[in-house]
PDB file of N, H, CA, C and O in Angstrom:
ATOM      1  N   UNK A   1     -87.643  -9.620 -64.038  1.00  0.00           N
ATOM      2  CA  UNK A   1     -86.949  -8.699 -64.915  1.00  0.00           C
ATOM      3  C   UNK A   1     -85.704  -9.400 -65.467  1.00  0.00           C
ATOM      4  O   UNK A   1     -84.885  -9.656 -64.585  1.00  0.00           O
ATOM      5  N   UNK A   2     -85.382  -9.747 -66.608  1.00  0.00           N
ATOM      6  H   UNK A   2     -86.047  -9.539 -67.325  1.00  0.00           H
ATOM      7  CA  UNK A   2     -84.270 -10.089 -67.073  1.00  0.00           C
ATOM      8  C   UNK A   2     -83.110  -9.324 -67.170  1.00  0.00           C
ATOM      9  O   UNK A   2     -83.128  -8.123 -67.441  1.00  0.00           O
ATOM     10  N   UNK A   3     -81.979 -10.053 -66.933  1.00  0.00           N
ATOM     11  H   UNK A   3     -81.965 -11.029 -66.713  1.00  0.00           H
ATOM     12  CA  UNK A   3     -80.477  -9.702 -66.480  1.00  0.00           C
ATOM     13  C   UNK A   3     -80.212  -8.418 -67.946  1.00  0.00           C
ATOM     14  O   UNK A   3     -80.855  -8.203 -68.974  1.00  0.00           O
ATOM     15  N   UNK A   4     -79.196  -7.922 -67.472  1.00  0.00           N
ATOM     16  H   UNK A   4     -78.673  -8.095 -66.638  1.00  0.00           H
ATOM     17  CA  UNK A   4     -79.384  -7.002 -69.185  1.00  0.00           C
ATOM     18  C   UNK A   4     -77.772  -7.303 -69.215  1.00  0.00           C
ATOM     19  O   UNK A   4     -77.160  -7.459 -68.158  1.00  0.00           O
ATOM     20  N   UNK A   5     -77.309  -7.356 -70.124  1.00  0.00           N
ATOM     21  H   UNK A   5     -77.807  -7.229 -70.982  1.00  0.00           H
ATOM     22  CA  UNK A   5     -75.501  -8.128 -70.488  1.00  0.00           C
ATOM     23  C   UNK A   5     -74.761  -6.444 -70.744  1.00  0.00           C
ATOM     24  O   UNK A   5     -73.607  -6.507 -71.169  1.00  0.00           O
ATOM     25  N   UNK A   6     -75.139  -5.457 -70.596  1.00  0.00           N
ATOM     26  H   UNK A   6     -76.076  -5.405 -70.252  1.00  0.00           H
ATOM     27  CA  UNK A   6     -74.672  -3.926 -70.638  1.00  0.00           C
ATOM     28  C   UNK A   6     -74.228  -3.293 -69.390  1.00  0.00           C
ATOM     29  O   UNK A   6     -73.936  -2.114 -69.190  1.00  0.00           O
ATOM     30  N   UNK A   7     -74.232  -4.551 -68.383  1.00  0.00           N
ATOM     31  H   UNK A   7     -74.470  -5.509 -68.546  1.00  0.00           H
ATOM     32  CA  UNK A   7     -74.244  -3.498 -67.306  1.00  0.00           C
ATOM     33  C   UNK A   7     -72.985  -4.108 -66.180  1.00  0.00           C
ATOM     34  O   UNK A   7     -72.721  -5.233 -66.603  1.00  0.00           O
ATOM     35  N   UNK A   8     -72.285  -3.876 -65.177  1.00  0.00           N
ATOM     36  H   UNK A   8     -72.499  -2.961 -64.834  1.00  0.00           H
ATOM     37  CA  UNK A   8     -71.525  -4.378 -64.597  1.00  0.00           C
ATOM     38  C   UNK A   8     -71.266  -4.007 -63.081  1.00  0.00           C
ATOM     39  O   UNK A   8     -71.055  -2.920 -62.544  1.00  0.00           O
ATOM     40  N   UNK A   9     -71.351  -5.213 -62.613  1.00  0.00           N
ATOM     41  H   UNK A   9     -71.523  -6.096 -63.049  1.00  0.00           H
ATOM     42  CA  UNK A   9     -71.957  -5.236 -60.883  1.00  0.00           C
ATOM     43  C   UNK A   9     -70.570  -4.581 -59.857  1.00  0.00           C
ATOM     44  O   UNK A   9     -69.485  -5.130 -59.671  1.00  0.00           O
ATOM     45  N   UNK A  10     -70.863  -3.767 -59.521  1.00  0.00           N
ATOM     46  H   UNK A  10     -71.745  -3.320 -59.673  1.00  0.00           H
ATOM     47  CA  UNK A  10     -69.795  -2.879 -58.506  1.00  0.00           C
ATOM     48  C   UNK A  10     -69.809  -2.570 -57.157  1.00  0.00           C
ATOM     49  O   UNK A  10     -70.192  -1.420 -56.940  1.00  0.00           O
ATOM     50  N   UNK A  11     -69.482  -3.299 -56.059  1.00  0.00           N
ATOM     51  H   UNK A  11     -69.171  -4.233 -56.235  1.00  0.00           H
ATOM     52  CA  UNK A  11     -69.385  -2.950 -54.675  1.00  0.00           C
ATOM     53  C   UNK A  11     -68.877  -1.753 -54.146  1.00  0.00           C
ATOM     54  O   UNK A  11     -67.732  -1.385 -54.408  1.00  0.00           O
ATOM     55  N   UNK A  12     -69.837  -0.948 -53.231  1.00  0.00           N
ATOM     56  H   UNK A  12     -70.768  -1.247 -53.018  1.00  0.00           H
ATOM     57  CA  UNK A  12     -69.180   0.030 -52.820  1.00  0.00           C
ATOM     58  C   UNK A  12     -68.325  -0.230 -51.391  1.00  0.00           C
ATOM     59  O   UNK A  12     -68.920  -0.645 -50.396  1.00  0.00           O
ATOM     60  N   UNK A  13     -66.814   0.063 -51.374  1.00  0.00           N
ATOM     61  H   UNK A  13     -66.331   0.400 -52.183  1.00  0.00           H
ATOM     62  CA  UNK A  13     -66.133   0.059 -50.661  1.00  0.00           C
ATOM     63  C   UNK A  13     -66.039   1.209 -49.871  1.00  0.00           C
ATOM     64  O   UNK A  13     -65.928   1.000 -48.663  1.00  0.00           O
ATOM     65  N   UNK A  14     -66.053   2.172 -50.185  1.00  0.00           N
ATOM     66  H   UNK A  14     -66.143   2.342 -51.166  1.00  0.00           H
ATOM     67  CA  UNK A  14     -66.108   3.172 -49.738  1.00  0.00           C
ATOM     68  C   UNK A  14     -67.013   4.718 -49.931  1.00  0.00           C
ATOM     69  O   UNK A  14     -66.972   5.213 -51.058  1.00  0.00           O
ATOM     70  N   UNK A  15     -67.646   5.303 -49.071  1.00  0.00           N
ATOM     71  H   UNK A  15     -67.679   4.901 -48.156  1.00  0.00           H
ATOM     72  CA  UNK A  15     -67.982   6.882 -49.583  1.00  0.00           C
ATOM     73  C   UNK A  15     -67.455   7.712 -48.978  1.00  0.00           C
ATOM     74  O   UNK A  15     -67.407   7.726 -47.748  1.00  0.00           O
ATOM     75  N   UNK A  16     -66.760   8.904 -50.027  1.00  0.00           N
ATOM     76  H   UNK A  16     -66.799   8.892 -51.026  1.00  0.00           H
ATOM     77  CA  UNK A  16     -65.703   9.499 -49.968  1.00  0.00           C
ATOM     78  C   UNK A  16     -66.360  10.993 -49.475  1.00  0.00           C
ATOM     79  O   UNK A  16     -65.721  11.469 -48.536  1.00  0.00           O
ATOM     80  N   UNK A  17     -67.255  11.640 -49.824  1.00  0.00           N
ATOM     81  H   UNK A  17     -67.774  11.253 -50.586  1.00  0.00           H
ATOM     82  CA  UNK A  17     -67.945  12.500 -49.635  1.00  0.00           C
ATOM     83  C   UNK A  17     -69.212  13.189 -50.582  1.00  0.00           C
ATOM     84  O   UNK A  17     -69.712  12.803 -51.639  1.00  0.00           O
ATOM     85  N   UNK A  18     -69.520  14.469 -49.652  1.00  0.00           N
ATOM     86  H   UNK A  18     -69.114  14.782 -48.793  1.00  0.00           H
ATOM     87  CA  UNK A  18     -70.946  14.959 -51.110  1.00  0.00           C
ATOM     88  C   UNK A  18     -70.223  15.841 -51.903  1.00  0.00           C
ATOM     89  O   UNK A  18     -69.108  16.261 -51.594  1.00  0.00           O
ATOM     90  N   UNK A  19     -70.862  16.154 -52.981  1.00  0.00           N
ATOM     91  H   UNK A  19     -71.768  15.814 -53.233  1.00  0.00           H
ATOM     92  CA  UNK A  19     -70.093  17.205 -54.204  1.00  0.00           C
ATOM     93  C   UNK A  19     -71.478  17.715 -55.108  1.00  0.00           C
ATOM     94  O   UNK A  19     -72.506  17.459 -54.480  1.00  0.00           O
ATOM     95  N   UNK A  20     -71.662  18.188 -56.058  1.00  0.00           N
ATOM     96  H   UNK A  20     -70.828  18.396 -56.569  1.00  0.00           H
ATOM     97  CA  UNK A  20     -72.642  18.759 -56.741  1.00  0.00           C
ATOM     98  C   UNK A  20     -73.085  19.852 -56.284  1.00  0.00           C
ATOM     99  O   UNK A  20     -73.030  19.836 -55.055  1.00  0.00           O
ATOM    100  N   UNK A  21     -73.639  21.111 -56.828  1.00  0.00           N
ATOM    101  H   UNK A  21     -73.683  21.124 -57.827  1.00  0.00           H
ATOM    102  CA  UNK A  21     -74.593  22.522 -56.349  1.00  0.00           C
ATOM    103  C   UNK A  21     -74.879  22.228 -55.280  1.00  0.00           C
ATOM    104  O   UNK A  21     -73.872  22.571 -54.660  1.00  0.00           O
ATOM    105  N   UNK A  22     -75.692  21.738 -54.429  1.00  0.00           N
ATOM    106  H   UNK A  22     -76.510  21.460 -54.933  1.00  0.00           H
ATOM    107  CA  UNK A  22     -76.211  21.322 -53.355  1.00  0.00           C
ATOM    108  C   UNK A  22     -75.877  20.157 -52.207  1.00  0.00           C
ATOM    109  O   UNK A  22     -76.354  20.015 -51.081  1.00  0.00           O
ATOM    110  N   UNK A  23     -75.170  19.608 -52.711  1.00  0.00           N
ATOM    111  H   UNK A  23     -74.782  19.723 -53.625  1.00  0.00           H
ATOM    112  CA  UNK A  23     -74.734  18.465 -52.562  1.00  0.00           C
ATOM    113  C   UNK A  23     -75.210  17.162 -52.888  1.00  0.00           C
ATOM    114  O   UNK A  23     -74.735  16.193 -52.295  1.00  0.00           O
ATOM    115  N   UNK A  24     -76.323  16.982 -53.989  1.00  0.00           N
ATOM    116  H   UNK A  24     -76.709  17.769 -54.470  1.00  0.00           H
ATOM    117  CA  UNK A  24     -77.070  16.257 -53.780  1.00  0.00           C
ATOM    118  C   UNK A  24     -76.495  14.562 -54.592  1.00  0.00           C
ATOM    119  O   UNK A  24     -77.213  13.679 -55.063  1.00  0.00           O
ATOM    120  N   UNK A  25     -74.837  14.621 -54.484  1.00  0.00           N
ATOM    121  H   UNK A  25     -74.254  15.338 -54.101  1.00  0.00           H
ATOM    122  CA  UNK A  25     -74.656  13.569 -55.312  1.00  0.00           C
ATOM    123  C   UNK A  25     -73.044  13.373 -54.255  1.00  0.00           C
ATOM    124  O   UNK A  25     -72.212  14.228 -53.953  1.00  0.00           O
ATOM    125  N   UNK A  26     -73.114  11.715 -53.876  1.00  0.00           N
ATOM    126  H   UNK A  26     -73.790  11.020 -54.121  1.00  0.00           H
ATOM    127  CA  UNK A  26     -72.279  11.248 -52.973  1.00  0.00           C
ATOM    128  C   UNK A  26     -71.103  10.559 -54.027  1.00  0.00           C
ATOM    129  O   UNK A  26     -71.394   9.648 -54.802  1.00  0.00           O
ATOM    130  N   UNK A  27     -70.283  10.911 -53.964  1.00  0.00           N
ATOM    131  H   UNK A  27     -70.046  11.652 -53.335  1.00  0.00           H
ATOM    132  CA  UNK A  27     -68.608  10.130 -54.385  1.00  0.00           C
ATOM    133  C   UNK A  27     -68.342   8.908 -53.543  1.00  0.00           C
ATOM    134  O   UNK A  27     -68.152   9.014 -52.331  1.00  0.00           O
ATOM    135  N   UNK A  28     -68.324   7.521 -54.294  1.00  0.00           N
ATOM    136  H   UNK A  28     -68.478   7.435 -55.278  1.00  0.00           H
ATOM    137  CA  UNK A  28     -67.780   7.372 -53.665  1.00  0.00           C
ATOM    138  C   UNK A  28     -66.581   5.699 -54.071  1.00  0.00           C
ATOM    139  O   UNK A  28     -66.630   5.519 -55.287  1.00  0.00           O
ATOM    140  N   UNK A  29     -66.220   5.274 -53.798  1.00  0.00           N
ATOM    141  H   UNK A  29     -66.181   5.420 -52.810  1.00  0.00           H
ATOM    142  CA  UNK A  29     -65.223   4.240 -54.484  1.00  0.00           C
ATOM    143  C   UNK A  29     -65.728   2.997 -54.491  1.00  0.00           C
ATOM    144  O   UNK A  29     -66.156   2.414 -53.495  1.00  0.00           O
ATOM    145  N   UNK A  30     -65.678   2.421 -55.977  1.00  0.00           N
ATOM    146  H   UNK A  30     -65.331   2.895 -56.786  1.00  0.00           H
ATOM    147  CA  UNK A  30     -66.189   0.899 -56.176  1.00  0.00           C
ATOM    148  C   UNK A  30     -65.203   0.026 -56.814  1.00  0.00           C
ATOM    149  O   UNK A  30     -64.419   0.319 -57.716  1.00  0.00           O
ATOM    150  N   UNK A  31     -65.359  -1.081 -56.214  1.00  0.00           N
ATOM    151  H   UNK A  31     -65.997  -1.318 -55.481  1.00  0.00           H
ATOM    152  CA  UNK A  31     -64.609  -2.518 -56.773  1.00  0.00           C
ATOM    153  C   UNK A  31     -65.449  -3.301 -57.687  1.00  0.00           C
ATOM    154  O   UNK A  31     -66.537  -3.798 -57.395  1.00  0.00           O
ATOM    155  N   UNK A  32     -64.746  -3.379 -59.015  1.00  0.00           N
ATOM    156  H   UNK A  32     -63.863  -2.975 -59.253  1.00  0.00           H
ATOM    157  CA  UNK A  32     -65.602  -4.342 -59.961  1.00  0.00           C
ATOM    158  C   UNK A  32     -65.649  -5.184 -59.877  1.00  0.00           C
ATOM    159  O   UNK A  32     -64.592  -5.800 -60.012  1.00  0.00           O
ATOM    160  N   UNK A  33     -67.063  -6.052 -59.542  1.00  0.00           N
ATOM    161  H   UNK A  33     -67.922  -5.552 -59.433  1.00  0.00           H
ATOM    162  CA  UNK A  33     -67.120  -7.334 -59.138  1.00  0.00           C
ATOM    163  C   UNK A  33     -67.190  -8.745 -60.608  1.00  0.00           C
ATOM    164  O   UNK A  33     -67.208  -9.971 -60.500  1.00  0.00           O
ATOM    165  N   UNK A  34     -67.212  -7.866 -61.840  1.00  0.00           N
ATOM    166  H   UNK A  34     -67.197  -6.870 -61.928  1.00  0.00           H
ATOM    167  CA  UNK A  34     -67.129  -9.310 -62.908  1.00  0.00           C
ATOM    168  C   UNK A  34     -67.059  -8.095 -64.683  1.00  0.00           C
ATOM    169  O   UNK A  34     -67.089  -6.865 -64.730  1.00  0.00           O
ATOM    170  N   UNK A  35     -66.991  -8.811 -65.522  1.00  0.00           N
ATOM    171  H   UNK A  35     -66.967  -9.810 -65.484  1.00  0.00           H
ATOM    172  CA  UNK A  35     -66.047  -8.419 -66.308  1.00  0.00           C
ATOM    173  C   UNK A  35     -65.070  -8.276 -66.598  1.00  0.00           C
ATOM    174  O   UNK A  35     -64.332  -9.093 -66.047  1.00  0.00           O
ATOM    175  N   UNK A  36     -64.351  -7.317 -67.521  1.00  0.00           N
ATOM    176  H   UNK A  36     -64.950  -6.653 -67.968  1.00  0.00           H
ATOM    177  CA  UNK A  36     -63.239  -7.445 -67.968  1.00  0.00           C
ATOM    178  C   UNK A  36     -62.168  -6.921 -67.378  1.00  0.00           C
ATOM    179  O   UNK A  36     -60.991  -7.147 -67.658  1.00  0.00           O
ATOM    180  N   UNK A  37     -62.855  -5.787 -66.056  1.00  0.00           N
ATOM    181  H   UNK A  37     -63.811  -5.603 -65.828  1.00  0.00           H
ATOM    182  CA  UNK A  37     -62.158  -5.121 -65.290  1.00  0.00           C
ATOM    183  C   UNK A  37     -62.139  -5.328 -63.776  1.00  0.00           C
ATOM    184  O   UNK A  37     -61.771  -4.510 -62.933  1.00  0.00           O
ATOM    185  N   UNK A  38     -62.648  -6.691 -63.560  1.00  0.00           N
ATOM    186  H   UNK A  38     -62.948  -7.355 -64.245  1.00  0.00           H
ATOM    187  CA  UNK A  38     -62.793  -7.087 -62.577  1.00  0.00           C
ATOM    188  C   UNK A  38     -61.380  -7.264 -61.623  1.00  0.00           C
ATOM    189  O   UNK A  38     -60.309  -7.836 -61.826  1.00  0.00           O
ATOM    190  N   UNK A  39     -62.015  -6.359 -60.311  1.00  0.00           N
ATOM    191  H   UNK A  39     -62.884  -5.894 -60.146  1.00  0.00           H
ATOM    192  CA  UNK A  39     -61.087  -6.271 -59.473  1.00  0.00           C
ATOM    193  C   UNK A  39     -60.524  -4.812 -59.704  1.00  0.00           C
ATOM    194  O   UNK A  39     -59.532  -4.388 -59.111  1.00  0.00           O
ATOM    195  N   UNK A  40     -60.951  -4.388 -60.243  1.00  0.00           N
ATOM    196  H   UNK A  40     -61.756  -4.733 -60.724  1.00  0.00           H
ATOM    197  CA  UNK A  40     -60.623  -2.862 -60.621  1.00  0.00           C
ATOM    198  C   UNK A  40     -61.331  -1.830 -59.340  1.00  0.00           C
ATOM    199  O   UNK A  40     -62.400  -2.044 -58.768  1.00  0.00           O
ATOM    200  N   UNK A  41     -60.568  -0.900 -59.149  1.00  0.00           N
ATOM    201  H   UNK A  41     -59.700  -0.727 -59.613  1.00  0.00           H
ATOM    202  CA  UNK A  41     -61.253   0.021 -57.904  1.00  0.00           C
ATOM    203  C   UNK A  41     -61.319   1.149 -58.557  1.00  0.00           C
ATOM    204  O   UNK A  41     -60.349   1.729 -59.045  1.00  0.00           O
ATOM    205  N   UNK A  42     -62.761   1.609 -58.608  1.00  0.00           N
ATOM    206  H   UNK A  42     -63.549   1.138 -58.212  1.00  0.00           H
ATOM    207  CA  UNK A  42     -63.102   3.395 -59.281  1.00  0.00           C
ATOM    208  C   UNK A  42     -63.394   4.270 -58.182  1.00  0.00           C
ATOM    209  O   UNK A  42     -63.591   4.013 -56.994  1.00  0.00           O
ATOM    210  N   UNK A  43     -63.383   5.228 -58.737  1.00  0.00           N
ATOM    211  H   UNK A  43     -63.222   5.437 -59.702  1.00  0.00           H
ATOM    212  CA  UNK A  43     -64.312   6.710 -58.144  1.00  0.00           C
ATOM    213  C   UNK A  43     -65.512   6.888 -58.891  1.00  0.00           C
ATOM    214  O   UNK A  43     -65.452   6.767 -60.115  1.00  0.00           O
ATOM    215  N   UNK A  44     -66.398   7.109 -58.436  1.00  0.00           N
ATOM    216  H   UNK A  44     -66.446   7.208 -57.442  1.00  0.00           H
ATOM    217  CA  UNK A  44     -67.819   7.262 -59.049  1.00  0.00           C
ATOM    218  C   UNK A  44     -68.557   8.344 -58.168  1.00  0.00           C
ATOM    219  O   UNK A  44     -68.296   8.757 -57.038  1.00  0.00           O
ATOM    220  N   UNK A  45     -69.586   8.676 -59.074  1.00  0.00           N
ATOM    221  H   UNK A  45     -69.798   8.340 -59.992  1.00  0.00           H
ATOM    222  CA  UNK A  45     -70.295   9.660 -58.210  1.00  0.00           C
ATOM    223  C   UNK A  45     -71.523   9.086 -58.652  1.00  0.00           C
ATOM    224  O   UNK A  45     -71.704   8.711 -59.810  1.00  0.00           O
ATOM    225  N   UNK A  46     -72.609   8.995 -57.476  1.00  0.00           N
ATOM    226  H   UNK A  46     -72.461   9.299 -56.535  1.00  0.00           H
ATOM    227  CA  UNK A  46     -73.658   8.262 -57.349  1.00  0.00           C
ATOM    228  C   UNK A  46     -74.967   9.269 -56.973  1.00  0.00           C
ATOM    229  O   UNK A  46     -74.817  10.093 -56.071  1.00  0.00           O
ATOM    230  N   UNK A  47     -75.977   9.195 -57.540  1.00  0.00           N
ATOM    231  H   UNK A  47     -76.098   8.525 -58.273  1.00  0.00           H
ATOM    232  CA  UNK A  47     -77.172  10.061 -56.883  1.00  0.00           C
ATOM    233  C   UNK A  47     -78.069   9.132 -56.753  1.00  0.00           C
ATOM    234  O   UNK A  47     -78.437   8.288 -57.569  1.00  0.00           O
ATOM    235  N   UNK A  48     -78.533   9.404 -55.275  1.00  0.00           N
ATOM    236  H   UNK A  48     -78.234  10.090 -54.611  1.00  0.00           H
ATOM    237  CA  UNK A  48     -79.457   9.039 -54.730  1.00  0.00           C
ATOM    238  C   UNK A  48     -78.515   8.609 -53.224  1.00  0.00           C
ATOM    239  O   UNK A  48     -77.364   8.948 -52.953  1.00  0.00           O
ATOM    240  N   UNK A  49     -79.318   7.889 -52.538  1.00  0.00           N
ATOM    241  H   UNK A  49     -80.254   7.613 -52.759  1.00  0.00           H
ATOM    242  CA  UNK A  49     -78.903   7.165 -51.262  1.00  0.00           C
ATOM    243  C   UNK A  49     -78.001   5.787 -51.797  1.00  0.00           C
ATOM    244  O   UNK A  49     -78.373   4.983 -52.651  1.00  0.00           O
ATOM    245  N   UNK A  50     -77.031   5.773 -51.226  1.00  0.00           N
ATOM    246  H   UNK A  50     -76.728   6.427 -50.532  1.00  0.00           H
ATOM    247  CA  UNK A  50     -75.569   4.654 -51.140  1.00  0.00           C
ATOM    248  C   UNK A  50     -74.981   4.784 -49.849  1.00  0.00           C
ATOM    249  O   UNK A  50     -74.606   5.825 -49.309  1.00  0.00           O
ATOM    250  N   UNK A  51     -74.919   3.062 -49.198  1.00  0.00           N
ATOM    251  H   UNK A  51     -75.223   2.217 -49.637  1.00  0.00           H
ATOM    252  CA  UNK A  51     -73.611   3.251 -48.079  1.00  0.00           C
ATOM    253  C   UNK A  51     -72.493   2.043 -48.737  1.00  0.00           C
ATOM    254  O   UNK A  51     -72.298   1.677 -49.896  1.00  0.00           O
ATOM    255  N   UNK A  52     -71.943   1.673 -47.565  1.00  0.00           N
ATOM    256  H   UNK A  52     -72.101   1.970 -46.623  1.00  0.00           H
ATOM    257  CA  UNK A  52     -71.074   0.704 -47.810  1.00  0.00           C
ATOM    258  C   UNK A  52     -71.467  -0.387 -47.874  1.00  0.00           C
ATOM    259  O   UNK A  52     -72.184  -0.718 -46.930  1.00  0.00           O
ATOM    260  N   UNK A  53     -71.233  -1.353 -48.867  1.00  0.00           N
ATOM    261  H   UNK A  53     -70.650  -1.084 -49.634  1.00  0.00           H
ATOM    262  CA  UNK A  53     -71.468  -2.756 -49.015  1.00  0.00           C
ATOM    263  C   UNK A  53     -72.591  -2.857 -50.132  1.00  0.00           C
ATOM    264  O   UNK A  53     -72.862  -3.983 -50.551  1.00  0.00           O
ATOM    265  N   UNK A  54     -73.288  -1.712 -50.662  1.00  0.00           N
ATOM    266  H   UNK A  54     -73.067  -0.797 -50.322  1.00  0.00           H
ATOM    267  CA  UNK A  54     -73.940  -1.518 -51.558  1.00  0.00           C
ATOM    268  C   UNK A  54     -73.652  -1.935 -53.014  1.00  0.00           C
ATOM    269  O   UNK A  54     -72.434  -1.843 -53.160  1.00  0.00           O
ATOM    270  N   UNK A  55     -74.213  -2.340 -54.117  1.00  0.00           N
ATOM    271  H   UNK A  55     -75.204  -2.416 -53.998  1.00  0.00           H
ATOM    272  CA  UNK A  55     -73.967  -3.133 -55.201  1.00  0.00           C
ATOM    273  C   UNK A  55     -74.780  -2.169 -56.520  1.00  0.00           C
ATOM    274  O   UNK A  55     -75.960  -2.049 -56.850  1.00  0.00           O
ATOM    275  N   UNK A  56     -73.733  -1.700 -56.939  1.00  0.00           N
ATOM    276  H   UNK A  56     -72.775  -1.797 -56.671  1.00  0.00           H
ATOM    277  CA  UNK A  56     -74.116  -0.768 -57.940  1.00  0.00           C
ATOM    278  C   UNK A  56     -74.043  -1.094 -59.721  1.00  0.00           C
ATOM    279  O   UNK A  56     -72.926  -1.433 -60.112  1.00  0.00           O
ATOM    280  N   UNK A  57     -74.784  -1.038 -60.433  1.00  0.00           N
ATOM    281  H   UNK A  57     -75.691  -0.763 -60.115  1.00  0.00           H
ATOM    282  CA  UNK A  57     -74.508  -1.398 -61.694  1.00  0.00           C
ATOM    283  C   UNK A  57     -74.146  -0.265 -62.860  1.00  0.00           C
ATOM    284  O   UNK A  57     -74.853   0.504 -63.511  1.00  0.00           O
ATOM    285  N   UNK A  58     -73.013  -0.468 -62.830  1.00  0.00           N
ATOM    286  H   UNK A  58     -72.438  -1.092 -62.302  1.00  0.00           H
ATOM    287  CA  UNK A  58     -72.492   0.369 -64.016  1.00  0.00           C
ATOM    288  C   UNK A  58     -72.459   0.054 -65.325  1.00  0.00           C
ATOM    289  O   UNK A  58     -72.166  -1.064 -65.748  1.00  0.00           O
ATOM    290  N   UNK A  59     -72.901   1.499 -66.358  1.00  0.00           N
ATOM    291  H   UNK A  59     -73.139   2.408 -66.015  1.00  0.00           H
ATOM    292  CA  UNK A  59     -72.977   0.714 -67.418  1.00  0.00           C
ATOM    293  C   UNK A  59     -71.660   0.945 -68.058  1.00  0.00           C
ATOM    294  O   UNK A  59     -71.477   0.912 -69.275  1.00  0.00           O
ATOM    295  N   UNK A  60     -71.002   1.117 -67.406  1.00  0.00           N
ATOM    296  H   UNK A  60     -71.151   1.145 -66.418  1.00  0.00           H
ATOM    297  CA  UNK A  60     -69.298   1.514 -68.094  1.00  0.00           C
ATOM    298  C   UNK A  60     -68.181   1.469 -67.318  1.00  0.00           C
ATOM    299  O   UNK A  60     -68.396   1.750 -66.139  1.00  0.00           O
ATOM    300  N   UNK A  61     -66.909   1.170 -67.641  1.00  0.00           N
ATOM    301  H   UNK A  61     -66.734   0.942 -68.599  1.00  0.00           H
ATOM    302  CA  UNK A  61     -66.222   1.084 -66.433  1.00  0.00           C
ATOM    303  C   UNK A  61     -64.693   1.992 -66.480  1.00  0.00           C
ATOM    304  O   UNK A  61     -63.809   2.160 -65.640  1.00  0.00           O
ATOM    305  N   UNK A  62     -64.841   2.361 -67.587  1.00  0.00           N
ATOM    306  H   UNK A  62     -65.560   2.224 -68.270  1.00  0.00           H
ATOM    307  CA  UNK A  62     -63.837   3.319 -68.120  1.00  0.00           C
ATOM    308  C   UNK A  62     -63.424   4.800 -67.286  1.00  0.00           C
ATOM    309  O   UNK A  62     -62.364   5.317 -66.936  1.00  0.00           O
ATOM    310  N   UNK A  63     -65.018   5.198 -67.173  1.00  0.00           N
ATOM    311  H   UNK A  63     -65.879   4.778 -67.457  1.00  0.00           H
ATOM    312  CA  UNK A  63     -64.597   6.646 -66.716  1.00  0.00           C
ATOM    313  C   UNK A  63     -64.388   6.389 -65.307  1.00  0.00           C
ATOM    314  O   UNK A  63     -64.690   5.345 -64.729  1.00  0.00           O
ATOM    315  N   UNK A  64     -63.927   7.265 -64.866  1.00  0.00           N
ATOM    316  H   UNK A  64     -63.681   8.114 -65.335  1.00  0.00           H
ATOM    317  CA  UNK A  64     -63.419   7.391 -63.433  1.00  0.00           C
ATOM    318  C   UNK A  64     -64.083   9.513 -63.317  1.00  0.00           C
ATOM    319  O   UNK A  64     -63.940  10.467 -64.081  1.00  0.00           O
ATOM    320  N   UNK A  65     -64.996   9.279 -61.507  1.00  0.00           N
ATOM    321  H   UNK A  65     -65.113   8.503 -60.886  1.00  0.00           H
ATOM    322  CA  UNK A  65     -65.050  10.947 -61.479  1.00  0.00           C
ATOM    323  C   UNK A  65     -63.806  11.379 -61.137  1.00  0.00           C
ATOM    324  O   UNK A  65     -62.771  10.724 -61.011  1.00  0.00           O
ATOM    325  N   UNK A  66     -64.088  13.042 -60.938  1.00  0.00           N
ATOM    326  H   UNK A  66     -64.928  13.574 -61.039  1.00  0.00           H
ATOM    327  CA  UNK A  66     -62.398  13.734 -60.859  1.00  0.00           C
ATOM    328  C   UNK A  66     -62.889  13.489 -59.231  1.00  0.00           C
ATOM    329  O   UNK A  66     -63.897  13.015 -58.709  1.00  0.00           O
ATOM    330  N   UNK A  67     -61.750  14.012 -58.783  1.00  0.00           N
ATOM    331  H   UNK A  67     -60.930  14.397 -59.208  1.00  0.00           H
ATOM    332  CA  UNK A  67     -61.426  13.939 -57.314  1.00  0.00           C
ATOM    333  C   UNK A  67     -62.068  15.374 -56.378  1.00  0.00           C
ATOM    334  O   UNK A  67     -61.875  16.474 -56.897  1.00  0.00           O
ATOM    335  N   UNK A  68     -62.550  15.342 -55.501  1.00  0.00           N
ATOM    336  H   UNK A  68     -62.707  14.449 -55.080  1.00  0.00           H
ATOM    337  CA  UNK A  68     -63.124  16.131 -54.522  1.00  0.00           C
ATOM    338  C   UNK A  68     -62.333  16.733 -54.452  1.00  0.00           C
ATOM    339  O   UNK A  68     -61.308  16.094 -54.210  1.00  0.00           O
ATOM    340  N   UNK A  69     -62.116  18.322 -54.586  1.00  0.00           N
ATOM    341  H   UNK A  69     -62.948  18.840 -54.782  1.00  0.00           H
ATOM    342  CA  UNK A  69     -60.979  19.168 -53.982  1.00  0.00           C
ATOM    343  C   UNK A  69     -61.063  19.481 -52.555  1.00  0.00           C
ATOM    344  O   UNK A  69     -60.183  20.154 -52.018  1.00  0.00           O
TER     345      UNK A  69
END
């Protein structure tokens, strides 16, 4: 499968908790590993299964989720 240049590789440092109707979507904090924002730490919300040390590809690095109340 070839690399796609849209997308940007993100370590998960941390999961923060579940959130969504059901819960079916985990929060949790990533470090950008290359680009323009590299070294940058987000909040993201992720669906499906994620733990720590996991390598996530984002296609954006701008948004940040809101915070778990």
């Amino acid at each position: 499968m070839p690399a796609r240049d849209d997308v940007t590789p993100a370590e998960v440092i941390q999961v923060i908790g579940r959130t969504g109707m059901c819960g079916e979507v985990t929060q949790v904090r990533v470090r950008v590993l290359a680009g323009k924002d590299k070294g940058r730490v987000l909040t993201r919300n992720v669906l499906g299964p994620v733990r720590i040390g996991d390598i996530l590809m984002l296609r954006e690095t701008e948004r940040e989720a809101r915070k778990i109340g």
